[in-house]
Structure formats: structure tokens, C-alpha cells
N, C-alpha and C positions, 0 to 999 in steps of 0.2 A: 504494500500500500504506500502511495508515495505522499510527499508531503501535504500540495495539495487536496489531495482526496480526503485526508485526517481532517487539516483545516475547513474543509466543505460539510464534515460529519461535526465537526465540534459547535460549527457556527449552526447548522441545524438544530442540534440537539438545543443547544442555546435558546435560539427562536423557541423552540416548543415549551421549554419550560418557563418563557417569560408568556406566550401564548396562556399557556395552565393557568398562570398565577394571574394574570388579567381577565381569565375568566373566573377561576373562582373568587377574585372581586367583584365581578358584575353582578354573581351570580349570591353572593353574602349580600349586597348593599342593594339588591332587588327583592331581595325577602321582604313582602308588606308588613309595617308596624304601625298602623292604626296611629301616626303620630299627628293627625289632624280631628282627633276623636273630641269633644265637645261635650262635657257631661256639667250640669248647674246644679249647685247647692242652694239657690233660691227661685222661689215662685213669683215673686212680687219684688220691687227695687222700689224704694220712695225715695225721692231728689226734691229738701227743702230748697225755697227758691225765694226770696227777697219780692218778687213779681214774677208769677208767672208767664210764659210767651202769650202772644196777643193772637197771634197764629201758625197754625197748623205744621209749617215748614218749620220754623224756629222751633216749635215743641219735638218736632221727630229728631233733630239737629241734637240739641239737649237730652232725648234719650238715648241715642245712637251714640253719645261720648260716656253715657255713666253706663251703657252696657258692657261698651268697648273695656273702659275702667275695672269695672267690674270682672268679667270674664276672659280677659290677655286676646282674643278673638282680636287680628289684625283689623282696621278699619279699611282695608281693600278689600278682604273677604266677608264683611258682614253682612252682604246682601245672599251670601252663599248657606246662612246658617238662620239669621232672621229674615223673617217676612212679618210687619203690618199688615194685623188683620182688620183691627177696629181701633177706632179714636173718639172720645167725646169732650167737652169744654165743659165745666161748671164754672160760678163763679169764682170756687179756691182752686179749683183742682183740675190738669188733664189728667185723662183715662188712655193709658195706649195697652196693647194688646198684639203680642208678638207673638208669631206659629214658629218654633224654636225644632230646628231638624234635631230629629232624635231625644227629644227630649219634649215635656212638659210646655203649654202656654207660656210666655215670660209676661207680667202685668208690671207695669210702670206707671206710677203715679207723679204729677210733676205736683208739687203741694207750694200754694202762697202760706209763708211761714207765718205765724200765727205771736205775735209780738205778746208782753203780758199787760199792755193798758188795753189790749182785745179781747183776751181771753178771758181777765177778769171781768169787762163790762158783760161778757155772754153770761159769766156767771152766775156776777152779780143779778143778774134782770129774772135768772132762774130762780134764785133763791127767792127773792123779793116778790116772784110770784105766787110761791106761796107762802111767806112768813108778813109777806108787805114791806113796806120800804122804814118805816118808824121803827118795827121791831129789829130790823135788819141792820140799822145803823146804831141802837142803842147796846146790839149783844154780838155783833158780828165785826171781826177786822179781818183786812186781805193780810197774807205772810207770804207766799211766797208762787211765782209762777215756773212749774218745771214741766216739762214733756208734757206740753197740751194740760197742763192740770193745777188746777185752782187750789190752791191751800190756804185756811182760814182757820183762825181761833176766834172758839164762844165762851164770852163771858155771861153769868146770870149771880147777878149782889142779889142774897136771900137771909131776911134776919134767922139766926138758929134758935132753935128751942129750948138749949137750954145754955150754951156759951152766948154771951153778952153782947152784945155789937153787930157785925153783921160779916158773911159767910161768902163766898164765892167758888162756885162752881164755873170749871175747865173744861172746856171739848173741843179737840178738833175735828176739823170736815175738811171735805175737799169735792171737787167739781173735776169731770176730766172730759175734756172735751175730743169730739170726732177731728179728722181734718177738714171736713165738710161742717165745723163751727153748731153742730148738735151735741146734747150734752150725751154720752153712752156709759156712765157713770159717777155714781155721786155716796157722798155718807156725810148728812146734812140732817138738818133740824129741818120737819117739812110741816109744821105748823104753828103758829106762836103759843108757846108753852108759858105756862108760868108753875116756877117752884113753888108750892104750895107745901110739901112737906121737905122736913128738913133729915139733913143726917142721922141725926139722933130718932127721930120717929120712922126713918125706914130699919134704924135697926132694929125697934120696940116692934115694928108688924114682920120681922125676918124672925124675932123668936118665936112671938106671939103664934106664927108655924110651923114652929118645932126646930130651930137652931137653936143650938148651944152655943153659951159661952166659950170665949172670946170672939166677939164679931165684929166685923171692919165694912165699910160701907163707899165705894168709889161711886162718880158719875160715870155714864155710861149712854151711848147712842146706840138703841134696840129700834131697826127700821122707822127710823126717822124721831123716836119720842125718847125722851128726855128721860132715864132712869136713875136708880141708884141700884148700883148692883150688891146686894150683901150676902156677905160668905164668913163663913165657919174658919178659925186658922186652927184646925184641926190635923193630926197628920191622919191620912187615911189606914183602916188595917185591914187586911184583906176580908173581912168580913163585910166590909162598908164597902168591897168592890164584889163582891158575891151578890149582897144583897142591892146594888145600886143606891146607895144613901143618899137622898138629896144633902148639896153641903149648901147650896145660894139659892138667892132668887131676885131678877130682877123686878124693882119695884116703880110704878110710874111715879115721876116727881111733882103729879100734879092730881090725881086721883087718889091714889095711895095702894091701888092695886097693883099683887104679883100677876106679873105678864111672862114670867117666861121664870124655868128653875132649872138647875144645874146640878146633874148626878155625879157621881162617882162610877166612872166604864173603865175598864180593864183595861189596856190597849193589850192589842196583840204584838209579838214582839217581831219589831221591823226586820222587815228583809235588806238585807243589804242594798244600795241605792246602784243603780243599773249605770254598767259603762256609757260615758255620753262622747258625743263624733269630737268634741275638744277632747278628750283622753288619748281615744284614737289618733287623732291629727296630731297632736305633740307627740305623740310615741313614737310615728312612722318619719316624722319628720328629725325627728333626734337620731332616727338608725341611719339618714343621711339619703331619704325620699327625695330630695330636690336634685341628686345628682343624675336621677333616671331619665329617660327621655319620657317628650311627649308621648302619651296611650299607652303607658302602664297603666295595669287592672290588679289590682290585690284585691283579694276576699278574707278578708279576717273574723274569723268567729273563736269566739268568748268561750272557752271553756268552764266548766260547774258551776254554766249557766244556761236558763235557756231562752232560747229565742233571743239571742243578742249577737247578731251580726252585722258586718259593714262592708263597703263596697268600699276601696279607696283606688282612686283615677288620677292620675298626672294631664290634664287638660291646661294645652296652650301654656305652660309657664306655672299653672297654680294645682296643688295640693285638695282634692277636692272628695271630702270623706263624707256619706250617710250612710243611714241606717238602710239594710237590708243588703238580696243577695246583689252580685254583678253579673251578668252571660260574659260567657268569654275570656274568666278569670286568668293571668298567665299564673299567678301564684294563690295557693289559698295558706293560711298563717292562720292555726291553731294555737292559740294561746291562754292559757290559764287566768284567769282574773287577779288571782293576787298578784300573781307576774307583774300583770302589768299595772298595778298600783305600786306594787314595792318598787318597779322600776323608773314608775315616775317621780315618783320621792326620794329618789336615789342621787345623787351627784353626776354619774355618768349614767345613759342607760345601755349601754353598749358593754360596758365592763360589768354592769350589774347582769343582765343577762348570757354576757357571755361564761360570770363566775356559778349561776346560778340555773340556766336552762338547762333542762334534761328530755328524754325522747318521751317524758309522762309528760311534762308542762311544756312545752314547744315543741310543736310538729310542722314541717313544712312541704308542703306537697307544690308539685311542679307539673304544670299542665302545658308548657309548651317545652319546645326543643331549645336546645343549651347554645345553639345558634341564635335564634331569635331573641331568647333571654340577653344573653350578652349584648347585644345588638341594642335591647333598649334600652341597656346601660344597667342595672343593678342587679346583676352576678355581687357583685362587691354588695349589696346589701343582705342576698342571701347566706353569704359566706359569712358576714359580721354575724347573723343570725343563730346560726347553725354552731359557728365555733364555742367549743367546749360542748355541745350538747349531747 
């Protein structure tokens, strides 16, 4: 063979194996990864607004930036993922209504923000409707306007029956209003009352049916009327929860009637309070979740528990964990409950899991191929997972 012919085999061979390796490039970085997948962790978005738009264009303008905000969804693609189905105007508020691909309606509320010399005057006008405005200024002050909601202290000067001088009774209320400026909740004085009995004589009718000494007597707002509540400072003994012992009763501060009494009930002993998608999201996010590519699917279920699972998605940039299962899961992540409390209480949880995870409290099971895996980038969070276990 002469030199030539060598050199014509060598450079062949050459070609072929830079041929290979350019294919199995093509043929890795062709494997689909779902990295434009879109999944929302809310229904509804509200955008406080100074003034809302006057019209329609301006309004989709303003919800198509705090979607964008909201969801990392590029604003070149967002007519790829949303469509406007419906739009309305109120006075405070637009109504927009987005068909969300693969997902759930999205509702966007644009809201005119609601200042506190407004939301007191709606109040105000509520109360005064039914207490009147005389009663309303001699027993009622504004204190404070927070999230749509009215806060007020009542006062009522009532002479006592048997201490000297005269006596004041305390209550708060408050008003909480809609965005649409209706009231949708309240805990208020709803008609003008007047203290007629005093401290001392709601304790005298709290024995009078059958409490025992020592007894203490606070005000109290029972569906809108003005009480004193008196109770027993008794410690209870299981007998008194066997047999349900009345220990109080509220009494009105102006008739003198018990309107309502309060037993002694056993509680039954609480279950532990159920993993919430903030435990999850810091947990996944601490094993180093943001390193993985777009359209990672984890399914995480709660061990000795039940009914407690999550879906967590890597969507456009953002970390996005609910409740229930996912289709399509690439990993599903069995994990213990205490696990992952002591893990999150822990200083590291990567080194608390890795000193502490075993094949009883962490299981991981792999539903795609170790190509595609690596491919979406967290192979390296599995391994964190696993080591030691």
C-alpha cells in the first residue's frame, strides 16, 4: 500500500467520524423538549390603576404588559398563547377575558384604585344608613383604610351600677368594600343601640343562669347588637367536656336578654396542616430548579399523606408549582412529609437530604430517557437528590 492510498484511507476515515459526531449532534439537539410549554398558576391578575384606560386599545395595551410580567411569555409571541375573548367597561373597572392555549381562561381586571377619603365616604353612608348620621358621629371614629377596608372604633359612655362615675365601652368594626365600590362585608353596629345594662348587671343575669363564680364580662359585637359576653374563669375538667357545660352567655346591652351561650366541645385532635405549593416551590427551588431548562415536568407526591400532590413546571423563565397530578411527568419525586419540613428548617437542604434521605423517605422514579433528561438540564438535580440515599 503506498503512501498515498494510506493518506486517502486516513482522511476518509477522518470524514466519517467527524460525519458521526455531527450527526449525533443533530440528532441529540433534535430530540423535542417541550421548552415553549406555558402552564399558569393564576386565574385572574388584578392591575391597580391610578385611572383606568378610557378605551379599549389602551386597556388590552395594559393587560398584555402585566400578563407578559406576569408569565416571562415573550411579547412577540403573545398572540401565539392568548387570544381576547371578551371585554367590558364599568365605571371602576375593565373586564378582559383571555382563551389561554393549554390552559385555563386568564380574567384581568384593570381596577381605578380606590383612595381612603372614598372608601370611607362609601362607608361611612353605609353605616349611617342604618345607625343614622347623629348616632354615627357621637359613637363612631374612622382609624384606618387598608385593602379596600374600612376600620373604625365605637365608643358608648354608660353610667355603671355600681362603680361611681361613668363607664365606656370599646368595639371595633370595619367595612370592606368590592372593587366595584359595594360593600361585601362588614362587622358593625346595624342599629342604634343604647347601653341600658351595665357590667355588673350582665354579670348578676350570667349567674342568675347558673354560672359560677369568678365571672368576667367583655363587650362584644353578636350580628350586629351590642352584647356583653360573660364567662366562667373556670379551668375546664373533662367532665365539663363530656357533658358540654355551658361556661358564657352573651347578653344584649340593651334588653338584658341571653342571645346566644357558649359550651364546653372537645376539639378533636388536629391533623397535621397539609403541605402548601410555597413549601413545594422553596424546596424545588433550593435543590437548584432554576438551573433546568424550559418544560421540565416534576410530579411530586407527599408521602404519609394523602391526597397531597403537585405538578411543578419550569415555564418561560418561572418556577410554577400547584396542586394536583401533571400528564407527561419527566420525573415523579416521592417524598416523605417530615422530609421535607425538617428540610426546610434546615440551613442547607441539599446537605440535609443528602445526610438524611433513604430508598423508605425519597424515591425517584424517571419517566423519560437519560438523553432527554440531561438535555433539559437537571440530571444534576437528580443526582443532588439521590446522593446518599
Amino acid at each position: 500500500m503506498d503512501k498515498n492510498f494510506r493518506a486517502m484511507v486516513v482522511k476518509v476515515a477522518l470524514l466519517v467520524g467527524v460525519l458521526a459526531a455531527v450527526s449525533l449532534c443533530i440528532w441529540y439537539y433534535s430530540i423535542p423538549t417541550e421548552s415553549d410549554i406555558l402552564v399558569l398558576d393564576k386565574s385572574v391578575l388584578t392591575v391597580i390603576l391610578d385611572d383606568i384606560p378610557a378605551i379599549k386599545k389602551e386597556a388590552i395595551s395594559v393587560a398584555q404588559e402585566r400578563i407578559v410580567n406576569e408569565t416571562g411569555v415573550p411579547k412577540r409571541n403573545f398572540d401565539r398563547y392568548f387570544t381576547l375573548m371578551d371585554s367590558s367597561l364599568t365605571q371602576f373597572q375593565w373586564h378582559l377575558v383571555y382563551n389561554v392555549t393549554g390552559n385555563q381562561d386568564l380574567t384581568v381586571f384593570l381596577v381605578k384604585q380606590m383612595l381612603p377619603e372614598e372608601g370611607f365616604r362609601i362607608a361611612d353612608e353605609y353605616i349611617m344608613g342604618m345607625v343614622g348620621k347623629d348616632y354615627f358621629d357621637a359613637h363612631v371614629k374612622r382609624k384606618a383604610f387598608q385593602a379596600n377596608t374600612a376600620h373604625y372604633s365605637y365608643t358608648y359612655v354608660y353610667e355603671g351600677s355600681h362603680n361611681p362615675g361613668t363607664c365606656n365601652i370599646g368595639l371595633s368594626m370595619w367595612v370592606r368594600l368590592g372593587n366595584d365600590r359595594n360593600v361585601i362585608g362588614q362587622h358593625v353596629v346595624t342599629t342604634p343601640q343604647e347601653v341600658t345594662v351595665s357590667e355588673e348587671q350582665a354579670i348578676d343575669i350570667g349567674r342568675v343562669n347558673g354560672l359560677k363564680d369568678p365571672l368576667s364580662a367583655a363587650p362584644v359585637l353578636v350580628g350586629g347588637k351590642i352584647c356583653w359576653r360573660v364567662v366562667g374563669q373556670h379551668t375546664p375538667t373533662e367532665q365539663d367536656y363530656d357533658n358540654q357545660t355551658v361556661y358564657g352567655f352573651d347578653v344584649h346591652c340593651t334588653a338584658g336578654e341571653v342571645i346566644g351561650e357558649h359550651r364546653y366541645i372537645q376539639s378533636t385532635p388536629a391533623s397535621p396542616p397539609p403541605i402548601r405549593t410555597g413549601q413545594i416551590t422553596s424546596l424545588i427551588e433550593k435543590l437548584g430548579f432554576e438551573d433546568v431548562e424550559n418544560g421540565a415536568m416534576i410530579q411530586v407526591n407527599v408521602m404519609n399523606r394523602a391526597d397531597e400532590t403537585f405538578s411543578v413546571v419550569k415555564t418561560f423563565g418561572r418556577t410554577v408549582v400547584k396542586e394536583g397530578t401533571i400528564e407527561n411527568a419527566d420525573i415523579t419525586l416521592w417524598i416523605d412529609r417530615d422530609i421535607i419540613l425538617n428540610a426546610l428548617e434546615s440551613e442547607d437542604v441539599v446537605s440535609y437530604l443528602q445526610n438524611n434521605a433513604t430508598s423508605r423517605n425519597v424515591i425517584v422514579e424517571l419517566h423519560k430517557s437519560m438523553v432527554l433528561l440531561q438535555k433539559k438540564g437537571y440530571m444534576s438535580l437528580y443526582e443532588r437528590v439521590k446522593k446518599g440515599a
